[in-house]
C-alpha positions in Angstrom: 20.7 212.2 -142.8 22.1 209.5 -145.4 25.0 210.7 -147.5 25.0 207.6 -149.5 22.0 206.4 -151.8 21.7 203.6 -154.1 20.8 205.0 -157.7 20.9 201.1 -159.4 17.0 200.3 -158.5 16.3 203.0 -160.8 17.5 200.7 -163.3 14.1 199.6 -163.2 12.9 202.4 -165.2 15.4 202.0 -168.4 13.6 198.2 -168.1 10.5 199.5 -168.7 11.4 201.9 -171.5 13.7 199.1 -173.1 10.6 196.7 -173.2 8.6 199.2 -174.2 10.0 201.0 -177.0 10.9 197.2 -178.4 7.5 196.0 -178.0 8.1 193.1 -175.6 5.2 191.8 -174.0 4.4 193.8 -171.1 3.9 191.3 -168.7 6.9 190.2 -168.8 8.4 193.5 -169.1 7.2 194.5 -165.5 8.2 191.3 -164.3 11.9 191.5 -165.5 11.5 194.9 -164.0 10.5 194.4 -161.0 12.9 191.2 -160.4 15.4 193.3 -161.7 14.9 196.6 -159.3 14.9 194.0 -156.3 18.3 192.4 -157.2 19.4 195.8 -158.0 18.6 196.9 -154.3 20.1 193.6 -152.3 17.0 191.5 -152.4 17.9 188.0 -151.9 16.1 185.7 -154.7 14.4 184.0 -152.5 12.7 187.2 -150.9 11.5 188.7 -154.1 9.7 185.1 -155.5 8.4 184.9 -151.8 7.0 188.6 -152.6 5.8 187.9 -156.0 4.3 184.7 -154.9 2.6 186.5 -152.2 1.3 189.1 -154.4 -0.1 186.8 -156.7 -2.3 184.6 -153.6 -3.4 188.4 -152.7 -5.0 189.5 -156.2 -6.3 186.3 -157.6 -9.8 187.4 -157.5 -8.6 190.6 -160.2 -9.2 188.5 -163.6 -13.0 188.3 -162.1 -12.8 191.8 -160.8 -11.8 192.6 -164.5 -13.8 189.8 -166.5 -17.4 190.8 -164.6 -17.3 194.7 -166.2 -16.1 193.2 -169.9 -19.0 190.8 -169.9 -21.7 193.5 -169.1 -20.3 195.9 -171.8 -20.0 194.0 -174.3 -23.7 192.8 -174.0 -24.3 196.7 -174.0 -22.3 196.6 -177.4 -24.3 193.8 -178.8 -27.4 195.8 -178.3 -25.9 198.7 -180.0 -24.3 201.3 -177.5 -21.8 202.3 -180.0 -24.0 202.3 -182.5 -26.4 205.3 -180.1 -23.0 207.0 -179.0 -22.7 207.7 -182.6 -26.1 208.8 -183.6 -26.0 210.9 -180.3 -23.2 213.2 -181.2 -24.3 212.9 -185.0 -27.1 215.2 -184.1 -25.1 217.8 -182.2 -23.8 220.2 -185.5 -21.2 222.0 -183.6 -19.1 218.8 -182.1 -16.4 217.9 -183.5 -13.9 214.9 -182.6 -11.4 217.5 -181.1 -13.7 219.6 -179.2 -15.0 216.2 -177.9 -11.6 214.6 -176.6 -10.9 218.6 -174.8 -14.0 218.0 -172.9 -13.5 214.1 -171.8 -10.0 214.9 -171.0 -10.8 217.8 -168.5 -13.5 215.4 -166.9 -11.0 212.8 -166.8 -8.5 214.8 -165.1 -10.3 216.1 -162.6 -12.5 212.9 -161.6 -8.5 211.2 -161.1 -7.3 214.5 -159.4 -10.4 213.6 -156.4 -9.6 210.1 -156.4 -12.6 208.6 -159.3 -9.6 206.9 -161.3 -12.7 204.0 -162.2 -15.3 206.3 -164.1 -13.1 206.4 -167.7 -10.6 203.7 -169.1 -10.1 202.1 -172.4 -12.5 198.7 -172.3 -15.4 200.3 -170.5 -15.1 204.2 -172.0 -12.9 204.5 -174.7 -13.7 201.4 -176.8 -17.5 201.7 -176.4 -18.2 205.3 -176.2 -15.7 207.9 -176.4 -14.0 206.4 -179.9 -17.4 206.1 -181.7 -18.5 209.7 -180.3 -14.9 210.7 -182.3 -15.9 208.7 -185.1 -19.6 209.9 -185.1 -18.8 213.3 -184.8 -16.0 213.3 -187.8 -18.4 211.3 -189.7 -21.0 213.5 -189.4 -19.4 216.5 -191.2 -17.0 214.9 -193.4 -18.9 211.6 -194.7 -17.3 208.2 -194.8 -14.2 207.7 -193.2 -11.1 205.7 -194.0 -9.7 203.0 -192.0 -6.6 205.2 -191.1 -8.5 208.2 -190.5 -10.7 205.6 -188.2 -7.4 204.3 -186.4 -5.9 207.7 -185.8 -9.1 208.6 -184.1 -9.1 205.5 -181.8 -5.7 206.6 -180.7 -5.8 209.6 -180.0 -9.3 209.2 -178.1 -7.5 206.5 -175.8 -4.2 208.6 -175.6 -6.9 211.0 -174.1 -8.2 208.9 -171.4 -3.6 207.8 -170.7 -3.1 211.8 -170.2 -6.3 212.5 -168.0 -5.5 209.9 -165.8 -2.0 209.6 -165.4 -1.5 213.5 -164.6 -4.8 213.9 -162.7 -4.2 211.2 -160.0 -1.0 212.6 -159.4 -3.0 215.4 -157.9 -5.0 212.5 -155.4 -3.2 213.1 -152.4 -3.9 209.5 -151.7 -2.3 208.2 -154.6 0.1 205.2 -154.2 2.8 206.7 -156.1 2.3 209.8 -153.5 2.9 207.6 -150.9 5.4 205.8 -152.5 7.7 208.9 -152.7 7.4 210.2 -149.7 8.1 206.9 -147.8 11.1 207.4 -149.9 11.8 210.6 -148.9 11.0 210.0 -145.4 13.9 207.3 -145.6 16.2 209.1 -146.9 16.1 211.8 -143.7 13.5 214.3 -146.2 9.9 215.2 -144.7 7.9 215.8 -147.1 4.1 215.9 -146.3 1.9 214.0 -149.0 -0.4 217.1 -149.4 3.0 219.3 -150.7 3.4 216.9 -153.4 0.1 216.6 -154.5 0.2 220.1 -154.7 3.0 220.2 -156.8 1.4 218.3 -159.1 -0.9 220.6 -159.8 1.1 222.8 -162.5 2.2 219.6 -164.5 -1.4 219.0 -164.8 -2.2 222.3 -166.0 0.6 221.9 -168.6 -0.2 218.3 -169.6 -3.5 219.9 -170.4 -3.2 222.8 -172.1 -0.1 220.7 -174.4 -2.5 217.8 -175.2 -5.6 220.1 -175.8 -3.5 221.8 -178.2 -2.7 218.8 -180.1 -6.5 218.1 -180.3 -7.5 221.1 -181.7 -4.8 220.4 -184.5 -6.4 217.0 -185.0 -9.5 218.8 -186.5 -7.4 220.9 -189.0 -5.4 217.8 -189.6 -8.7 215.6 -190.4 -10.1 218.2 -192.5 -6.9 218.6 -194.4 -6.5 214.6 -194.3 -10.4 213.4 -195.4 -10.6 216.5 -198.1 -7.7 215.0 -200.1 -9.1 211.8 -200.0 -12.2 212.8 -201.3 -10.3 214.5 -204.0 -8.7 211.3 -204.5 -11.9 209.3 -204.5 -13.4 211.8 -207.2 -10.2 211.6 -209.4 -10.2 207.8 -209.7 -13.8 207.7 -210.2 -13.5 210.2 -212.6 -10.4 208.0 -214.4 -12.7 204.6 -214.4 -15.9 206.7 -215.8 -13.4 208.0 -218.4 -12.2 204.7 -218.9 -15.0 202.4 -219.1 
């Protein structure tokens, strides 16, 4: 067994929280990180370009991969899928935009827990469907809504979709994270079978669901309390310009 490993390619992660937190641009953030974690392990130079180089000849076809889905919905778009989304959940009384985001972000979990990372996302669920449905659905019992009532909703339905994904494929014991740990393990003299860790992945997902559901049932008390002192607000200027005038 190895009594000596190298903590620096971890510094790889403060990168990534460094670029984040400052809002660099994240493309170059992962590449700064990743050139950074290989000369922080004893890459030579000339190894990492030769593996970023490769990389790059290996996934040029991904812009079309990505380009192909974009095109399709936003013809969908033009023909007014948001604007049906909307009028679809209008007509259920009892949903609300909380209720809504519990129910996408248990079927986002566990589609990513079996492997189905591709049915949710933010250009091709989020943008056109699940963030209108929240909009629709808060419309629908509260009337017009504000821009920043409109922006908080957009956020918090695609922080949704980041917390059913990233904890539910952590359950998918063919996840490449899985596989990276325990090849890192395996290195470092620790079996560890890739099933055990999926397993144990299991309870943070529980927890990441139960916290964030939480905070979504807050989001309808906060919205309520939110667009009914607004309307107050509306009502009061009125009232001071009908006065006025």
């Amino acid at each position: 067994m190895l009594t000596h490993v190298n903590l620096w390619p971890l510094i790889g992660v403060a990168i990534i929280v460094a670029g984040f937190v400052l809002r660099f641009n994240p493309m170059v953030v992962v590449i700064v990180t990743a050139i950074g974690t290989a000369l922080a392990a004893g890459f030579p130079i000339d190894k990492v370009l030769a593996t970023i180089g490769t990389g790059f000849i290996k996934t040029r076809n991904l812009p079309l991969i990505i380009l192909l889905p974009l095109a399709v919905i936003g013809l969908l778009e033009r023909h007014g899928l948001r604007q049906h989304a909307q009028h679809w959940i209008s007509s259920i009384k009892s949903a609300t935009a909380g209720r809504l985001l519990i129910v996408y972000l248990a079927a986002r979990q566990l589609t990513a827990a079996v492997g189905l990372t591709s049915l949710g996302g933010h250009p091709q669920m989020v943008r056109p469907l699940l963030a209108p449905m929240a909009e629709g659905a808060t419309q629908s019992r509260f009337g017009i809504l504000p821009a920043k009532v409109r922006d908080k909703l957009r956020a918090y339905s695609a922080a949704t979709d980041n917390v059913g994904l990233f904890f539910g494929e952590d359950i998918f014991v063919a996840f490449g994270a899985i596989v990276l740990m325990t090849t890192f393990l395996k290195e470092a003299g620790i079996e560890v079978e890739p099933i055990h860790v999926a397993l144990w992945g299991i309870p943070t997902a529980i927890c990441a669901f139960v916290i964030h559901a939480w905070r979504l049932r807050r989001l309808d008390r906060t919205l309520q309390r939110e667009l009914a002192d607004y309307k107050a607000s509306a009502e009061s200027v009125a009232a001071a310009e009908a006065k006025g005038a």
